[in-house]
C-alpha positions, 0 to 999 in steps of 0.5 A: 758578754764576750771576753776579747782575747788579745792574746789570741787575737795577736798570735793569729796576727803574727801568724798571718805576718809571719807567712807574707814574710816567709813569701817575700823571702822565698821571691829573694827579698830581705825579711824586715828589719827593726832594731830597738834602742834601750837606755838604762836597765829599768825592769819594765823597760827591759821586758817591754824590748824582751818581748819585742824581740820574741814577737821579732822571731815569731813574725820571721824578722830581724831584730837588732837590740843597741844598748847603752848606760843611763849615763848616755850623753843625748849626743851620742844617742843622737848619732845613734838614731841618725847612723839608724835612719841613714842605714838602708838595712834597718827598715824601723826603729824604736826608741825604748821610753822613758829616758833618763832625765837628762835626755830630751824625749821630744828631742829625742823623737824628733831626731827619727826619720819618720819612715823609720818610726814604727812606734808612730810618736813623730809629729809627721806621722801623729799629722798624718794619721789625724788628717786620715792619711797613711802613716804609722798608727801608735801601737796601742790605739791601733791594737784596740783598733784591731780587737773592735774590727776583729770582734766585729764590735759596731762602732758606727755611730757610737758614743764613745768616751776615751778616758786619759788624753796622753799623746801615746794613747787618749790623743791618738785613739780618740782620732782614730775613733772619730776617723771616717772607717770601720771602724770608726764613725764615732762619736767621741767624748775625751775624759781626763783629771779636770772633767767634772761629771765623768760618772755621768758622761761614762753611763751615756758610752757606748764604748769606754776606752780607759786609759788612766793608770789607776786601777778599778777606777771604771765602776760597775755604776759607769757603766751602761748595760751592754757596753763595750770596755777596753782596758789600757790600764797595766798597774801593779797593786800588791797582792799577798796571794801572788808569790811574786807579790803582786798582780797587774791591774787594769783601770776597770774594776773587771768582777763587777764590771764585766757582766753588765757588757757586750765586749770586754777586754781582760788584764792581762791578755787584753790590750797589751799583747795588741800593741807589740803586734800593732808594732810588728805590723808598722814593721812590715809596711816600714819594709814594704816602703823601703827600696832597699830590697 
């Protein structure tokens, strides 16, 4: 059994970033610039974009943080956004989700030049990727992505079975997946709250992705031996043991889970550091794209 050490994995990556950065600017061009919108002060949210920033530092970029109160009007983060997307300085930009409840995601992501859009939420670049063409892979997907190459865990040809079907990570990874890659080639069973059976159709995966928010729900009898596990999962469950009083779980019951595979990855330090460095990738090639030199 090998455990997949995305901490790791993403600190070789910023490293590899952060020395093509270091060449572009010693020939004269700017470092890449992301700049990251934050409504409100919800303490996920807050960390999410603390970390964002640091990764920023590390990789040798620019980052630029816009803040605004909850009681933003969608008007005047709209004129954000477009001030943003005709700034030839910034080269992408995320909007930190959630929002508000009176602010219209969809609406919201939809307003973002899809050049800019390094998280890989507008439609245009959800379209791209899905058709095989270049665009901005979502973070998530794209770490895992990464992890499975760098493993060299086989995918061709594999069954895998994706469990959630959100837009940010069940959709998007599942396409990635069935892509025509390395990897990739697999064959893909999508899992979610109306399936029947998924015990059964999770003991026939070569690779599970569980991507469902609810912790230990991949038990030690789903899962077939020498299968490959990815957690999505980030929950936080209490835990009196912890001064803080809790601890993150993932979806997969990881003590009596991990024996039994190939590949797993932990939580913490599995997935989650993936996906701010699959942001810094966007990044980069946001830059690489700009003519803006």
């Amino acid at each position: 059994m090998t455990i997949i050490d995305g901490k790791k994995t993403a600190s070789e990556i910023k490293q590899e970033i952060a020395a093509e950065v270091a060449e572009m600017v010693s020939r004269g061009e700017r470092a890449p610039h992301l700049c990251a919108i934050l409504v409100g002060h919800d303490g996920g949210s807050e960390t999410y974009v603390a970390n964002k920033v640091k990764a920023c530092g590390e990789c040798g970029f620019r980052s630029t943080l816009v803040r605004f109160e909850d009681t933003v009007s969608q008007d005047e983060l709209l004129a954000k956004i477009k001030e943003l997307n005709e700034d030839p300085e910034v080269d992408g930009f995320i909007v930190q989700l959630p929002l508000p409840k009176h602010i219209d995601e969809q609406a919201v992501i939809h307003s973002i030049d899809p050049s800019k859009d390094v998280d890989g939420f507008h439609p245009i670049n959800v379209g791209r990727v899905s058709v095989g063409l270049p665009g901005f892979l979502p973070a998530t997907p794209a770490g895992i992505m990464q992890l499975l190459k760098r493993y060299g865990v086989e995918t061709r040809g594999k069954h895998a079975v994706v469990l959630g079907r959100s837009n940010i990570v069940g959709k998007p990874m599942a396409t990635l997946l069935m892509q025509k890659a390395n990897p990739g080639n697999c064959t893909v069973t999508v899992c979610h709250s109306a399936t029947p059976n998924i015990k059964e159709i999770c003991r026939q995966a070569d690779i599970i992705v569980a991507a469902l928010g609810q912790p230990g729900f991949v038990t030690e009898d789903m899962v077939k031996p020498g299968a490959t596990i990815i957690d999505v999962g980030t929950t936080r469950v209490p835990d009196a043991t912890r001064q803080r009083g809790w601890r993150l779980s993932g979806d997969v019951d990881y003590a009596n889970v991990a024996e039994k595979c190939s590949f797993i990855t932990p939580v913490p330090g599995g997935v989650g550091p993936m996906t701010i460095c699959s942001l810094m990738i966007n990044t980069l090639q946001a830059r690489k794209n700009n003519p803006y030199r």
